[in-house]
N, C-alpha and C positions, 0 to 999 in steps of 0.2 A: 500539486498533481494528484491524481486519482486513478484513474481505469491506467494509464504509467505506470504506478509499480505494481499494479496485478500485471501486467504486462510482462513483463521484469520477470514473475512471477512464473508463467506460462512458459516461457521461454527458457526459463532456467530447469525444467524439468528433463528437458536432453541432458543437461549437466549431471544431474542425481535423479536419473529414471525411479529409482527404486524409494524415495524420497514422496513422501504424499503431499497433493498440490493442497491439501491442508497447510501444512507447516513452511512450504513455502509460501502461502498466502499470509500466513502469519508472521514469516520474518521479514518480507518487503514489506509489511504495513504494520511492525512494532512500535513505531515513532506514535502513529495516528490510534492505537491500540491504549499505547498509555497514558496520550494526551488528554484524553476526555477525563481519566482518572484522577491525574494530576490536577485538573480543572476542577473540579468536582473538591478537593481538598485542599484548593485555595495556593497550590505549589506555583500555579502557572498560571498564567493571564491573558483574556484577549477581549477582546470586544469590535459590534459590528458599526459598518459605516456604509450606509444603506448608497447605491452609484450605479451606473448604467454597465459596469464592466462587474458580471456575476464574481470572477474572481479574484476581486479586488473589495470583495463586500465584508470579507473577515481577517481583521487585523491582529495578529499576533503580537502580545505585548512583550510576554517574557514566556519562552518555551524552553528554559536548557537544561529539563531533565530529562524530557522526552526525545527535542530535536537538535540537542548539540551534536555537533561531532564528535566528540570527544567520548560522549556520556552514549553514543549510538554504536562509538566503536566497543563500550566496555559493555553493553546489552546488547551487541553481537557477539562476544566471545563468550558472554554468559549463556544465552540463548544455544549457541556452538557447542560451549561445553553440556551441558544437558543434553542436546542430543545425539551426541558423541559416546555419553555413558550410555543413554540407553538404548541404541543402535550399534553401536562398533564403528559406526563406518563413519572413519574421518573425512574421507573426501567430499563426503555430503556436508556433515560439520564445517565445512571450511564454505560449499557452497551457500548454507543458510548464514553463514556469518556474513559474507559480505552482501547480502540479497539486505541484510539490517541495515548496513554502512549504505550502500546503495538510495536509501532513504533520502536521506542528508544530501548526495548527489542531484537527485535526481528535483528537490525542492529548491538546491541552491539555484536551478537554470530556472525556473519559474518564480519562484516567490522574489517579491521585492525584499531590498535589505534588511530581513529579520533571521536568519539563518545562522545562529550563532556557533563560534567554532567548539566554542568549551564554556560554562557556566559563566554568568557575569563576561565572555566578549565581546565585542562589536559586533553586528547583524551584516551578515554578506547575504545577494541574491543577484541575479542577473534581469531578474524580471521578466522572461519570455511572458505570465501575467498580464503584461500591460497592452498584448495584442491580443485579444480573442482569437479571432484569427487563425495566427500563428501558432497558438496554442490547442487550437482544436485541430490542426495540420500533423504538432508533430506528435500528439496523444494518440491519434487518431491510427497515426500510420503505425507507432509502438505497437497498436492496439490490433489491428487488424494482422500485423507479422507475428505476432506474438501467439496471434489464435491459433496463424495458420501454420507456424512450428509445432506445437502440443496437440493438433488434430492430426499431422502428418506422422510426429513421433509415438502417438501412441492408438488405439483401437480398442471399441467396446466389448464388454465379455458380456453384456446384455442391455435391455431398453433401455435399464438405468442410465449406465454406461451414455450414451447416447440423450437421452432426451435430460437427465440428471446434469450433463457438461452444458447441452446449449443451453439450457433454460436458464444456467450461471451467466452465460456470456450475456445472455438476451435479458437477464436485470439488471445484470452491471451498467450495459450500455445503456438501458432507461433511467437509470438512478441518473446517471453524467447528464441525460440529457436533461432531467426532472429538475436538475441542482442548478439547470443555467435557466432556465425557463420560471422557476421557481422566484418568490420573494425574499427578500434577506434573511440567513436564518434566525430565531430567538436565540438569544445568547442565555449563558446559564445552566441550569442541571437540567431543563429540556435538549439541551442542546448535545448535552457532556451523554445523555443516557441513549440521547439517539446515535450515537457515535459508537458507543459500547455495543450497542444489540444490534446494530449493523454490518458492524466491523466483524464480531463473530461473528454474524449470521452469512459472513462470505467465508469467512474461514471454514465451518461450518457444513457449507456446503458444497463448497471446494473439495472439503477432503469427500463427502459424499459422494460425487461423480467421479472423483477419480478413482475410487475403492472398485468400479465400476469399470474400469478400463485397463489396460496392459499395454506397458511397452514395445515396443517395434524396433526389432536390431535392427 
C-alpha cells in the first residue's frame, strides 16, 4: 500500500490537530522509511519479478526489522516516546504511535504472505494485491476521504497554505499512478536511495503545507 497510509495520515490529523502532518507522515510511513536503509546494509532482502500486476513486481524476501509487527510496535513506542518528551502532549504520542502499528495492518490486507509478525515468523497477508482492481477501489476511496477530512478540518493562513497542500496531494497521486504505469523497478542501492529521497521528500513537504494552515474547531 502507498497513497493508504498517507491516507491514514490525513485523516489522523483531526485526532492531534496540533500535531504536524510532517510527523504524521512520518510515522504511518516508518516501516517504508527504514526499509530502504535496512536494504542498503544488507539487514533485509527483496528482489523483483518483472509480471503484468504492477504490484506484484516486488517481492520481499526478509523485512523483520522494518516490517514486523513486533519490531513496528517497538519503533512506535520509540518514535511515541520522543515526541512525547519533546512536545508534552501524550495524546498525540499515543496517536503517532499507532499511525506506526497501523503500517503493519494496513500491508497485511494487501501484500501477499510476507508480513511477518516478529523476526524470523512466518509471512501473513491477505493479498488484496492480487486484484488491481480492488486495490485501486479501496486506495483510492482511503485516499479521496482522507483528503476530504484534512481539507474540511483544517484552513489556510496563506497561498502557501493552499497551493503548498494540493501540490502534495497532486504528486502523491501522480507518483501512484507513475509506479503502475511504470516498468519494474531496479532493485539495489538505486532503488533503496530512491525510496529514502522520496519518503522524506513527502515528509518534507507535508510538514511544509501544513505550517501553512490551521485548525478548524
Amino acid at each position: 500500500m502507498f497513497i493508504g497510509h498517507y491516507a491514514l495520515a490525513l485523516a489522523a490529523k483531526r485526532a492531534a490537530p496540533r500535531t504536524s502532518l510532517g510527523t504524521l507522515f512520518a510515522a504511518t510511513s516508518l516501516a517504508d522509511l527504514l526499509w530502504p536503509v535496512f536494504l542498503l546494509l544488507g539487514w533485509e532482502r527483496a528482489h523483483v519479478v518483472p509480471g503484468p500486476n504492477p504490484f506484484l513486481n516486488l517481492w520481499l524476501d526478509s523485512i523483520p526489522i522494518s516490517h514486523s509487527l513486533i519490531t513496528l510496535i517497538a519503533w512506535g513506542a520509540l518514535f511515541a516516546y520522543l515526541y512525547r518528551v519533546r512536545t508534552g502532549d501524550g495524546h498525540a504520542a499515543l496517536v503517532v504511535a499507532l499511525l506506526v502499528v497501523s503500517h503493519w495492518l494496513l500491508d497485511f490486507v494487501t501484500h501477499r504472505p510476507d508480513m511477518p509478525l516478529y523476526p524470523g515468523g512466518p509471512g501473513l497477508g491477505l493479498g488484496l494485491w492480487n486484484s488491481v482492481a480492488w486495490t485501486l477501489i479501496v486506495e483510492g476511496v482511503m485516499f479521496v476521504a482522507s483528503v476530504w477530512l484534512y481539507a474540511r478540518g483544517t484552513r489556510a493562513r496563506d497561498r502557501i497554505g493552499i497551493y503548498g497542500f494540493w501540490s502534495l496531494i497532486a504528486v502523491l497521486v501522480l507518483s501512484y499512478v507513475g509506479s503502475l504505469l511504470s516498468p519494474p523497478p531496479a532493485m539495489g542501492v538505486a532503488l533503496a536511495i530512491f525510496g529514502i529521497i522520496f519518503g522524506w521528500l513527502f515528509v518534507a513537504w507535508a510538514a511544509w503545507g501544513d505550517k501553512h494552515r490551521e485548525s478548524v474547531a
